[in-house]
N, C-alpha and C positions, 0 to 999 in steps of 0.2 A: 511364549513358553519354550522352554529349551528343553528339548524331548531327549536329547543324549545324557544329560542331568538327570532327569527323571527315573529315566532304564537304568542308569550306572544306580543310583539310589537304592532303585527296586531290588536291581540284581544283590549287591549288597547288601540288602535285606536280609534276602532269602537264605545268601550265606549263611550271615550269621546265626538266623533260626534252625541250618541244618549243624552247625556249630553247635548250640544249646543240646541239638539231638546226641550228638555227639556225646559230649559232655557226659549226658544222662545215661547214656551205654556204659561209658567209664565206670562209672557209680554202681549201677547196676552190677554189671559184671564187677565189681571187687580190683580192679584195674588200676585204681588211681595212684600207686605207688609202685607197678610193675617198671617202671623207668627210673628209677632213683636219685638219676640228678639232672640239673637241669642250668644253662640252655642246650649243652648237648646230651645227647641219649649214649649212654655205655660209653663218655668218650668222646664220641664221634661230634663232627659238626651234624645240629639235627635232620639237612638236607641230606647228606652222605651214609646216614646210616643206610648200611647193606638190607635189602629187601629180604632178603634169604633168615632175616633173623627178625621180621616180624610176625611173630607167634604168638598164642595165646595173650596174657593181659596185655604184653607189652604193643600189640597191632592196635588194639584200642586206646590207650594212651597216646602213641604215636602217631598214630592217623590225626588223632584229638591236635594235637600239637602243631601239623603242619599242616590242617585246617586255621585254626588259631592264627597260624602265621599268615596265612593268605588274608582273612579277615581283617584282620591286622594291614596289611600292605592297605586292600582295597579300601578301608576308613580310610587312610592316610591320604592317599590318592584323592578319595572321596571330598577329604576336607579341601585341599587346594584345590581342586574343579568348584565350589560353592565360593571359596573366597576369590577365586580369580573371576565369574561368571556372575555372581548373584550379588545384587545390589540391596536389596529388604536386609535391614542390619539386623532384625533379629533372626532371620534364619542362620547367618553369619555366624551370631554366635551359638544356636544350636548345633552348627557343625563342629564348629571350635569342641563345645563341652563334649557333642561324641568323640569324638577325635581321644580328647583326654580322658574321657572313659575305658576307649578299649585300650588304652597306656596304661592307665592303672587296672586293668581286667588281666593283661599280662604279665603285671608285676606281681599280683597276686596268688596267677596261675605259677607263679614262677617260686614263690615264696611256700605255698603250700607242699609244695615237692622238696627244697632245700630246710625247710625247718619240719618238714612231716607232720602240718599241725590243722589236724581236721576243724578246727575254728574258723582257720582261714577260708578254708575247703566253701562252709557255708557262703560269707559274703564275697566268696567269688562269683558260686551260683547266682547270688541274689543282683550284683556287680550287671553279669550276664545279660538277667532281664531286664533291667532297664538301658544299658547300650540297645540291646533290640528293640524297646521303645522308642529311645532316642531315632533311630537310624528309621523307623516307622515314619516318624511325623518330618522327616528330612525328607522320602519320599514321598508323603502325602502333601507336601505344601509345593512339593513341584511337579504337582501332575495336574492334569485340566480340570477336574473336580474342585479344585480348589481354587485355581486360577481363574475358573470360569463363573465364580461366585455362588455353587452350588452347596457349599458349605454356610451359607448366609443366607440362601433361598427359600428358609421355615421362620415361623411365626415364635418366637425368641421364649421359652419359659424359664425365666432363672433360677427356679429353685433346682431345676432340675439337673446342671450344671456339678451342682453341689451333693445330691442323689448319685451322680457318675463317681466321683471323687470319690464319695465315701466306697461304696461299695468293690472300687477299684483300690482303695488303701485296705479293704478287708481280705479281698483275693490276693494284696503282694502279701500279706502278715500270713494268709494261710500257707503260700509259696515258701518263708522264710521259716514257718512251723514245720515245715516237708522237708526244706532244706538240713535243719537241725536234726532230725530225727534218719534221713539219709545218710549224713556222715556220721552219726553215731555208730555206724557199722555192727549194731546188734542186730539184726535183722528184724521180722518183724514183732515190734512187744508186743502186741495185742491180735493171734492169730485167727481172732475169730469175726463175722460182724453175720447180724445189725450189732449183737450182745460185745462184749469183753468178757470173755473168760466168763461168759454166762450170766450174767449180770449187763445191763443197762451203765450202769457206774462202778468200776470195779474197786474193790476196798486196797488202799494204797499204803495203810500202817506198816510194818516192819515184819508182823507174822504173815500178813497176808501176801507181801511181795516175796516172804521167804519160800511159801508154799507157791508161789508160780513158780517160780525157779528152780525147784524142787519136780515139778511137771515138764517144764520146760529141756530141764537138764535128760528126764527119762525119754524125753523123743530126739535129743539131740540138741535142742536149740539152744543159741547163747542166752548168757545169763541176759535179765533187763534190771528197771530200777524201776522207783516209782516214778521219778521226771521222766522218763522215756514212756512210759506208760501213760502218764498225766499230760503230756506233751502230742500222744497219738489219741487220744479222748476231745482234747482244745482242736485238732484238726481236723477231727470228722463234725464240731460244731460249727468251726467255724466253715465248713463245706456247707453246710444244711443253712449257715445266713449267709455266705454267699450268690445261693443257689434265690433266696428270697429277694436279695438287692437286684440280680438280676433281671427277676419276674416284675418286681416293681416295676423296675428301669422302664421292661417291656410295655407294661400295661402303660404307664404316664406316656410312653411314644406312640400308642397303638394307631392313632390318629394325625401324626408328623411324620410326612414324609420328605426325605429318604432316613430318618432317623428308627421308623418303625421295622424295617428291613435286617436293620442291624439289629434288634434290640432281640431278632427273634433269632438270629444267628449265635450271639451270644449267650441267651439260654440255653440253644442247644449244646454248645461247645460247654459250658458247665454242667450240662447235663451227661455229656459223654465223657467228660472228663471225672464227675464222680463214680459212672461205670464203670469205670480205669481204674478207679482207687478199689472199688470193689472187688472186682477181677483179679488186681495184685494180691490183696490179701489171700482170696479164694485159691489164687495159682501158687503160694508162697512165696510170695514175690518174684515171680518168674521175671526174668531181665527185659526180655521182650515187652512186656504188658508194663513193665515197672516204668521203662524208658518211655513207650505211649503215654503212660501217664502224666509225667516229666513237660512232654512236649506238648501235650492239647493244654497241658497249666500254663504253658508259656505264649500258648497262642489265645486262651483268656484273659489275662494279663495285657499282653499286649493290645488287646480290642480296647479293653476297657480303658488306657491311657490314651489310644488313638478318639475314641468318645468321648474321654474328658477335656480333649485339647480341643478336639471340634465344640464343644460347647460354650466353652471358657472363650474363645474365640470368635464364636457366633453372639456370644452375649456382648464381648468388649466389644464388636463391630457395630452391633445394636447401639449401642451406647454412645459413639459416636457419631450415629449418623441422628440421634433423638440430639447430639450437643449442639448439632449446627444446622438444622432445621428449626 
């Protein structure tokens, strides 16, 4: 095991998840356009810019940027330590493909600011979490848990495998429903819960979205639509079958160990993580609680692809060793 690999991996991680944090402060706070062009800020090379004039949005953008870049350096870095060191061809080319992830994470980020096109905005975010998956399973295959065969050390259920997957393909779509409805920059369409605007299903015809906005307008808030509306309804569903795949997960694990450990850690973090969506709404989307939100979704997300690799992996190895016995 090469433990200097491992920690650089780790560390790198960690960056990058306080990166996403970052990010989600951006968002939150209305920030994302305080710096107008880009690669430099006002001008300036973006290392040079003067301290004295990170203020308001533009300290949150900023900061974001020359975290980014450090992130950035240490993937790069990251990627020739694994190709110089690591002989398993396919970790090899998981480095490679993160490597080209946060290449294209940056060019996005960089695109979103020169064409000012909240579109982009979304599949930057979405870009985000899976580089930090990526960068996950780069640490996890070079640490002793995995080297030491503890990742192969349970009794193989396949279907289960495919249980992981789906419910981890349903929390990135609810992440990507989060994402869309964050850069929409209407703040929040639906300010009330468990209801919508008092109703369980709010009515989305043309009089009835006229009369929220009609409400809306006398407290202040931006106009919505009914996709914004319809868009924030699909994300509190698909939270409540999220919230069910995971309990599955748990229960089919409750008896596999060390798979049963995770499976409860996991409910929990979706569990805390729909509190967060709850508390947003409750607080009016307050930046602080909006940004928690952001982050625990991105630390479920990332479980659940770190579970799906461990399983799809635990199965192929199964497989294997039933071909030549």
């Amino acid at each position: 095991m090469n433990r200097c690999l491992h920690l650089f991996a780790t560390v790198t991680t960690i960056c990058a998840f306080v990166l996403i944090c970052s990010g989600g402060l951006v968002t939150s706070k209305g920030a994302g356009m305080s710096v107008p062009d880009w690669p430099t800020t006002y001008g300036y090379n973006m290392f040079l810019f003067p301290v004295s004039r990170w203020i308001g949005g533009v300290l949150y953008e900023h900061t974001h940027r020359l975290l980014a870049s450090a992130v950035g350096a240490l993937t790069l870095l990251l990627t020739a330590y694994v190709l110089v060191v690591e002989k398993r061809h396919w970790v090899r080319v998981i480095a490679t493909l993160t490597c080209a992830s946060v290449i294209f994470q940056g060019i996005l980020g960089g695109l979103r600011v020169t064409l000012n096109a909240s579109l982009i905005g979304i599949f930057h975010g979405m870009v985000a979490q899976s580089f930090l998956s990526l960068l996950g399973v780069l640490a996890v295959v070079t640490g002793t848990p995995f080297l030491s065969g503890e990742y192969t050390s349970f009794r193989v259920v396949r279907e289960l495998k495919w249980v992981t997957m789906i419910v981890t393909g349903v929390i990135f779509t609810q992440l990507a429903v989060a994402a869309s409805m964050r850069h929409a920059h209407t703040g929040l369409s639906i300010p009330d819960f468990p209801t919508a605007y008092g109703k369980w299903w709010p009515s989305l015809d043309s009089a009835s979205v006229a009369r929220i906005n009609d409400m809306r307008a006398a407290h202040g808030q931006a106009a919505t639509s009914a996709a914004q509306i319809a868009l924030q309804m699909v994300h509190r569903a698909l939270a409540v079958l999220a919230f069910a795949g995971v309990v599955v997960f748990a229960w089919l694990t409750r008896h596999i160990y060390p798979l049963n450990r995770w499976g409860k850690i996991w409910v929990l973090l979706v569990a805390i993580q729909i509190g967060l969506g709850i508390w947003t709404i409750w607080s009016n989307k307050a930046a602080d609680i909006a940004t928690a939100h952001v982050s625990i979704g991105a630390l479920v997300f990332f479980l659940g692809v770190q579970l799906t690799f461990w399983l799809f992996y635990a199965a192929d190895n199964h497989i294997r060793l039933l071909s030549k016995s």
